[in-house]
C-alpha positions in Angstrom: 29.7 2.7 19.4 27.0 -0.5 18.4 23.7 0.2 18.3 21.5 -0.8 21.5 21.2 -4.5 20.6 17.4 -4.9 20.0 18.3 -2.8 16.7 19.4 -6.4 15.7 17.7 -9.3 14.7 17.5 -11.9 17.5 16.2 -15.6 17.1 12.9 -16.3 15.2 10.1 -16.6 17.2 10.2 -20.7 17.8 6.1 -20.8 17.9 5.9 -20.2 14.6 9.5 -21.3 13.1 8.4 -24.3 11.2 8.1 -23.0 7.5 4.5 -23.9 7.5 3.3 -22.2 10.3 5.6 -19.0 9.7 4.0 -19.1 6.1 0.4 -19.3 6.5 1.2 -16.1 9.3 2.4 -14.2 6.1 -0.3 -15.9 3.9 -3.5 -14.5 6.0 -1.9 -11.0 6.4 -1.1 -11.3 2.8 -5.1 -11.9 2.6 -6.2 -9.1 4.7 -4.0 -6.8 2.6 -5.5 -7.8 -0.4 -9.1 -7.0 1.5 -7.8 -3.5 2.3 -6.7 -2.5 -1.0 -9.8 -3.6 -2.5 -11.7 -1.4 -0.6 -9.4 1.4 -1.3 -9.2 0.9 -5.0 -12.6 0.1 -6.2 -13.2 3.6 -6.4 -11.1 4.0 -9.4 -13.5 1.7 -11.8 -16.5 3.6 -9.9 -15.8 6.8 -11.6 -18.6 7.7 -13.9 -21.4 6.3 -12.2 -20.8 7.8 -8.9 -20.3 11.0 -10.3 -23.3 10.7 -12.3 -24.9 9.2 -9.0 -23.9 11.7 -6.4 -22.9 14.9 -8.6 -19.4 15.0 -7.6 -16.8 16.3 -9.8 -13.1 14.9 -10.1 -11.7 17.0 -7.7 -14.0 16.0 -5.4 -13.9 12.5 -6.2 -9.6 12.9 -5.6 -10.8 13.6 -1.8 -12.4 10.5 -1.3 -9.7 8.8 -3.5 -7.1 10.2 -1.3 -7.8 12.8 1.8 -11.0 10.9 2.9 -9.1 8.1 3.9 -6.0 10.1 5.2 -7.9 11.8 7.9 -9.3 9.2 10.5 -6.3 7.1 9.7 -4.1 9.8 10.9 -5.5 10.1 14.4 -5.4 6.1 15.2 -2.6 5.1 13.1 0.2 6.0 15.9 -1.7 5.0 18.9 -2.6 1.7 17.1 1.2 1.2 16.6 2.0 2.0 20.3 -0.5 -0.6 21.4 0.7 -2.7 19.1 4.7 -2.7 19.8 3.4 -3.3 23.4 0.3 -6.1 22.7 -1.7 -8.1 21.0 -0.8 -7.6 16.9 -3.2 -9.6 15.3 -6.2 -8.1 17.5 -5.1 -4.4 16.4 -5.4 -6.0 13.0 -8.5 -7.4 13.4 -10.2 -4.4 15.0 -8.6 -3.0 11.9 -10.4 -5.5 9.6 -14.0 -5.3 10.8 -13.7 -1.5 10.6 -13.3 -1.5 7.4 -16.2 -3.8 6.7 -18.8 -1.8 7.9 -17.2 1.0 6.0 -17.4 -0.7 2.7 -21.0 -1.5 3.8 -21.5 2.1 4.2 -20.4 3.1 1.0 -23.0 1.0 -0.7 -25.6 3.0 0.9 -24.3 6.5 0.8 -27.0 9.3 -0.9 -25.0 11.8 -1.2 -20.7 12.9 -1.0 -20.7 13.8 2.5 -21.8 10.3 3.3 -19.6 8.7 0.7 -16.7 10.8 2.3 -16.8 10.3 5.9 -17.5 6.3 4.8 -14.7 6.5 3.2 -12.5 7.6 6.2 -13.5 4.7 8.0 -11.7 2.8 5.4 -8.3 4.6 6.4 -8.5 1.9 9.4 -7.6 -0.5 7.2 -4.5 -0.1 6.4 -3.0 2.4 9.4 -4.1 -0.9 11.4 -3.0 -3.7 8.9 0.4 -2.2 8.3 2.7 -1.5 11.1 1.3 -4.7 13.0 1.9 -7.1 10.0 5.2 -6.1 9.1 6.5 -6.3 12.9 4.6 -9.7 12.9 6.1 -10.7 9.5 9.5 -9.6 11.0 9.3 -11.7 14.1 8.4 -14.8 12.3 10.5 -14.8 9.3 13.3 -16.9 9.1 16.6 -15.1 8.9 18.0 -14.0 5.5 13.9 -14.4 4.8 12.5 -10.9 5.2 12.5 -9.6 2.3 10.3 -12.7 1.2 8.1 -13.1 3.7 7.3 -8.7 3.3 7.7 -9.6 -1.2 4.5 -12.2 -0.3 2.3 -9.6 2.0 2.7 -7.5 -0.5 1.3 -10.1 -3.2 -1.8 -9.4 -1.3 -2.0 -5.6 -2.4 -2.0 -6.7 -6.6 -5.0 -9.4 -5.7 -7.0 -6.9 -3.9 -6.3 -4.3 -6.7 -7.4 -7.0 -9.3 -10.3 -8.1 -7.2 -11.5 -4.3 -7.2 -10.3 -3.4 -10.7 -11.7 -7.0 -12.8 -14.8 -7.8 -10.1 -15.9 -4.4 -9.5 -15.9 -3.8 -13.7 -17.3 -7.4 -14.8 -20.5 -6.0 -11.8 -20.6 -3.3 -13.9 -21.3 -5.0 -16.9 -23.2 -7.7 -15.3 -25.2 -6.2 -12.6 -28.3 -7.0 -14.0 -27.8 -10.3 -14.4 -27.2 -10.4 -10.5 -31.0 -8.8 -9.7 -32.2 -12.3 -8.2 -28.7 -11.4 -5.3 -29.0 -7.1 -4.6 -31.9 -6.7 -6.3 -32.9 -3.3 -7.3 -29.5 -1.9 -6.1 -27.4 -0.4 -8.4 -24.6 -2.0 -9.7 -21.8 0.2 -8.3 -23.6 -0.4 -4.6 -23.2 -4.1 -5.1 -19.7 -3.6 -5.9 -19.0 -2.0 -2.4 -21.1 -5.0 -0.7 -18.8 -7.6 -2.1 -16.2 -5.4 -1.0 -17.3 -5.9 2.7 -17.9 -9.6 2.2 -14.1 -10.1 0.9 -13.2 -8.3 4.5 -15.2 -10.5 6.7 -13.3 -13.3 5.1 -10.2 -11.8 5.9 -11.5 -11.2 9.6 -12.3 -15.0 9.7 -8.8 -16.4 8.4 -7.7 -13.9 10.9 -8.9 -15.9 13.9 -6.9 -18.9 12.8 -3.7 -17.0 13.3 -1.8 -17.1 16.8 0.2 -13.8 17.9 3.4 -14.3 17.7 5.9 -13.6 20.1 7.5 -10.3 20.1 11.2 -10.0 19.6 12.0 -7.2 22.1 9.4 -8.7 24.8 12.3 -8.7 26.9 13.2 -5.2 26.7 11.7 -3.4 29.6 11.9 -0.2 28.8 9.1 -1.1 25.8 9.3 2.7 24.2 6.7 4.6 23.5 5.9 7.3 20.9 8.6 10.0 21.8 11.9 7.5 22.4 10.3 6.8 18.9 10.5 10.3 17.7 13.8 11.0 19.6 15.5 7.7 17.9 14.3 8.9 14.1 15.4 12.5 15.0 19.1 11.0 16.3 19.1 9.7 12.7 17.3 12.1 11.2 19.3 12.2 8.0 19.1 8.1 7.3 15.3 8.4 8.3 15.1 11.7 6.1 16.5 9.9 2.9 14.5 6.6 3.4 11.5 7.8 4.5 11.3 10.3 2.2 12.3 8.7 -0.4 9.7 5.2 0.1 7.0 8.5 0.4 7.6 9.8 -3.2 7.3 6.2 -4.3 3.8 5.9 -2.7 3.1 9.5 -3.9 3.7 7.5 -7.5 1.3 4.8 -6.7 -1.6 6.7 -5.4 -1.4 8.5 -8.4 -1.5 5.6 -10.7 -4.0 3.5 -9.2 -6.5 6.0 -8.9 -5.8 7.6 -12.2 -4.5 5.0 -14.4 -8.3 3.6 -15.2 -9.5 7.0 -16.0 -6.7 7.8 -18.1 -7.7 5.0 -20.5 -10.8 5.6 -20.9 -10.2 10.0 -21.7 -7.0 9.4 -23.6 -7.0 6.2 -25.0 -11.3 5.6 -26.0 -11.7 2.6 -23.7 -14.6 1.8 -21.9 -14.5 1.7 -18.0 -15.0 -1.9 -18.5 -12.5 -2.8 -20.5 -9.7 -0.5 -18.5 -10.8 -2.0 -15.4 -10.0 -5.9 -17.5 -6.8 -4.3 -18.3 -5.6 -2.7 -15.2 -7.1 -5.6 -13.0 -5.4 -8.4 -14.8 -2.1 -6.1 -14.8 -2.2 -5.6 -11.4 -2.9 -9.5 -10.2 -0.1 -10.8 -12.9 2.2 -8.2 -13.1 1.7 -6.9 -9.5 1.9 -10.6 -7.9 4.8 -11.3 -10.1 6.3 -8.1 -9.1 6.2 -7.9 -5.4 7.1 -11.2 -5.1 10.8 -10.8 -7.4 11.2 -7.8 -5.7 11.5 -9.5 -1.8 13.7 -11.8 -3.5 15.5 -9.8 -5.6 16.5 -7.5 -2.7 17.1 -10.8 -0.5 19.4 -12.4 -3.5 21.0 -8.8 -3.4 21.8 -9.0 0.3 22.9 -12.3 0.2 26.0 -10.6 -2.2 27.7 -8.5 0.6 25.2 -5.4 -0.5 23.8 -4.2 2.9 21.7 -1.3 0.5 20.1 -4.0 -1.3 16.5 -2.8 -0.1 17.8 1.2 -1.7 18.9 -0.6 -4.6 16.3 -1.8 -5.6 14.0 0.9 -4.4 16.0 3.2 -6.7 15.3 0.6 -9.8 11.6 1.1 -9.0 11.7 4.6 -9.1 13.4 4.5 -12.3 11.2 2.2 -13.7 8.2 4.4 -13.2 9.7 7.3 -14.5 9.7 5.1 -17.7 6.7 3.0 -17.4 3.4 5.6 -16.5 4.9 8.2 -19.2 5.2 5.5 -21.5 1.5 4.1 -21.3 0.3 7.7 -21.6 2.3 8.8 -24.5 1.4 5.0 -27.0 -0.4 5.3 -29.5 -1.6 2.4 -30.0 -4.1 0.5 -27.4 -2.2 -2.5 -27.4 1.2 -0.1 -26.5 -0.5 1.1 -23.6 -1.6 -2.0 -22.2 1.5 -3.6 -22.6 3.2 -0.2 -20.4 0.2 -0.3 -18.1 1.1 -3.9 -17.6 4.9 -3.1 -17.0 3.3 0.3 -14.5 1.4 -2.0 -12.6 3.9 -4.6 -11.9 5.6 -1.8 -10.0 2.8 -0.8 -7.5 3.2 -3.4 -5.1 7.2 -3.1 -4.9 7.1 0.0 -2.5 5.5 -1.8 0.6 8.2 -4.3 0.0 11.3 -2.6 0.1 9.9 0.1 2.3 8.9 -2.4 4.9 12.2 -4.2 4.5 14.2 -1.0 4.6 12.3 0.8 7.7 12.5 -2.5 10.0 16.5 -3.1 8.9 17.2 0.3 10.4 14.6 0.9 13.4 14.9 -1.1 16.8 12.8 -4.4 17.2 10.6 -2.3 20.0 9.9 0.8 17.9 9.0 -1.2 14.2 5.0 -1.0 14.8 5.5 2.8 15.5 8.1 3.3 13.0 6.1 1.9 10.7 2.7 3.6 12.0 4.6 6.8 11.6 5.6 5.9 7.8 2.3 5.0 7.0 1.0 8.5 8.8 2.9 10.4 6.4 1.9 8.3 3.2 -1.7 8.9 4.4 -1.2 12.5 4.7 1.2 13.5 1.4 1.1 10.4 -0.9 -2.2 9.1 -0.8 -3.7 12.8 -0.1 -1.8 14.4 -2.6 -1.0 11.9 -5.2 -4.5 11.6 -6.8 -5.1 15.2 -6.0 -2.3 16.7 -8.0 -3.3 14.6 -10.9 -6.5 16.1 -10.7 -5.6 19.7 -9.9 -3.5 19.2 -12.7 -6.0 18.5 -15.3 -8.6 20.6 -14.2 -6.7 23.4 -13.8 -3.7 23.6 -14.9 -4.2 22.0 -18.4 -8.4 23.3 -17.6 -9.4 20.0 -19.5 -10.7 16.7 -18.4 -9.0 14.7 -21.3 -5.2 15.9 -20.1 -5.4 13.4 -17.0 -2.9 11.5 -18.5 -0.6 14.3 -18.8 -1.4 15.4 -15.6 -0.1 11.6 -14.8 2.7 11.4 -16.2 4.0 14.9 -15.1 2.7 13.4 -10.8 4.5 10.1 -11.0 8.0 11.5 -13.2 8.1 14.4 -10.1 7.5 11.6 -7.5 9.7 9.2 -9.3 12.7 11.6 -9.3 12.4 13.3 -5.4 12.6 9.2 -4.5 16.4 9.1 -6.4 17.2 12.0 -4.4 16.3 10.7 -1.6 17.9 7.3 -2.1 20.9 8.2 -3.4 22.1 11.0 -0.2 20.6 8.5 2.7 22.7 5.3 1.0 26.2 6.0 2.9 24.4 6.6 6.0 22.1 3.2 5.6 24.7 1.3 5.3 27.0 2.3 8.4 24.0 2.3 9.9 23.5 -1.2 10.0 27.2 -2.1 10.2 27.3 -0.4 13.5 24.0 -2.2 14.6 25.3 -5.2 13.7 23.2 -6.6 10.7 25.0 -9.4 8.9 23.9 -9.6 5.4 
């Protein structure tokens, strides 16, 4: 029996089919992403003098890393996605976007953790807002055999925000008081979050330029909400299980890295936050750029072969490839080794919300993709980016009981992570694949 035919992909949206105007769609959400991650990952180059600022210790800096954000965005993500499969996209986006602003603002004036934490849940808005409503506008604008693409170039935005944060936020570090005559008195890592929230409201401007795009399944009536949703996922429970899951343990590999990986150089490796962040933040906006973007094509090239798993197979190289990679930086022992496999782990840290987003829309109904989507980034919030930075932490501090271990701790996070994604790959394949032949989807 086919799948209800929404599950399909129908005609591009013709509003926006002209490569140019479909593009510069991908190319502000592309922009917005890279705002969001900034603001998530500037933490991880803030280390030592927020600690030494606010008293916190690494534990409690892995819940504003991580759980902090989690929270809030677990309340609004679904309803966002609901309003979303049913409205206007880019306005959930941009409610999403100023959010987030005037979170970043108020990080830079936090006194103490409480106020750094709940700041930092208003950050979550970001991206359980940006998300499920770019990918569903991404996949109602891109041309057909072009998803993969258009989701490899969104997620270009993530390694540019991660550089932004990681370079920007260590060269203020360095430089801040050069910079007296712009914040002056403030300290250095409090100018870093006010940048943070300028970078946004450019995001929020491009924003307005953008027209929403018409939605694929506006002619379905029935316009589901959040338990057809449900009740669709749990009728294939084992193909969502296995890709789900399995795009989860990936994230639960990135979180881990990103907000470890510039710590770990400086406690095992002797490098200075500065020069980590140089490292990591070129790695992440060469590498990661590079990355995402062969990714979407890879997967599309893939496709284009008769392989209706390309988004799994590559998915399961990734996870491979990080098994390698993060080990690999902790274990050289050489400074140039481990730049060279921080370089090779970064590249990988944008793939995820590329063949995630690819793989989630090719199986979920053209009505349900915000809310699929919403419900995928829901459980990333709560398990991956929760628990990925807190296990490496947990790990070193008490497990191994000593702050130089991170890297072990690392390594150990990301080869667990990188291993439960195989698993989960590997037994949802067969089902992905009839899965989409019964729906319908041509290579």
């Amino acid at each position: 029996m086919r799948a209800p035919p929404e599950v399909c992909a129908p005609d591009v949206d013709p509003t926006v089919a002209a490569p140019a105007r479909w593009m510069w769609v991908v190319l502000v959400l592309a922009v917005c992403h890279a705002a969001a991650v900034a603001s998530f990952q500037i933490l991880s180059v803030l280390v030592s003098p927020i600690k030494a600022a606010l008293q916190v210790s690494d534990v409690q800096y892995s819940l504003m890393q991580g759980l902090a954000v989690a929270i809030f965005a677990s309340l609004l993500g679904v309803p966002a996605a609901i309003i979303a499969d049913r409205g206007n996209r880019r306005l959930v986006v941009l409610v999403g976007v100023v959010v987030w602003v005037a979170a970043s603002l108020a990080c830079a004036f936090a006194r103490n953790f409480a106020e750094l934490f709940t700041a930092r849940m208003m950050v979550g808005l970001g991206e359980v807002f940006l998300y499920p409503s770019a990918l569903s506008m991404i996949a109602d604008v891109a041309p057909p055999g072009r998803l993969s693409s258009a989701i490899g170039a969104f997620g270009c935005g993530g390694p540019v925000g991660a550089a932004f944060a990681l370079i920007g936020g260590g060269w203020l570090l360095r430089n801040g008081a050069r910079l007296g005559f712009i914040f002056g008195n403030l300290p250095p890592w409090r100018a870093v979050f006010l940048i943070c929230g300028a970078f946004g409201a450019l995001a929020a401007a491009l924003l307005l330029t953008v027209s929403e795009p018409a939605h694929r399944a506006a002619a379905d009536p029935r316009r589901p909400g959040i338990a057809a949703t449900l009740s669709y996922m749990l009728r294939h429970g084992r193909l969502y299980a296995g890709v789900s899951g399995g795009m989860l343990a990936l994230s639960f590999c990135v979180y881990a890295t990103a907000s470890w990986a510039p710590t770990m150089l400086v406690r095992d490796h002797a490098m200075t936050y500065s020069r980590a962040g140089a490292i990591t933040g070129a790695a992440a906006l060469v590498g990661g750029m590079l990355g995402a973007w062969a990714c979407g094509l890879l997967s599309d090239w893939i496709e284009s072969r008769g392989r209706d798993d390309a988004a799994l197979q590559v998915a399961s190289g990734i996870a491979l490839a990080f098994l390698v990679a993060v080990p690999a930086a902790v274990l050289a022992r050489s400074q140039g080794w481990t730049a060279a496999w921080i370089w090779a782990g970064y590249a990988l840290l944008g793939m995820p919300t590329v063949v995630g987003g690819t793989a989630l829309q090719q199986i979920s109904p053209a009505s349900m993709r915000a809310q699929v989507m919403a419900i995928q980034v829901l459980l990333v919030n709560l398990v991956a980016l929760s628990l990925g930075p807190l296990a490496v932490a947990a790990l070193s501090d008490q497990a191994f009981g000593d702050p130089g271990a991170v890297g072990y701790a690392l390594a150990i996070t990301v080869g667990v992570g990188a291993l439960a994604a195989v698993v989960g790959f590997i037994a949802s394949r067969r089902e992905f694949v009839g899965h989409r032949a019964r729906a319908g989807i041509s290579p």
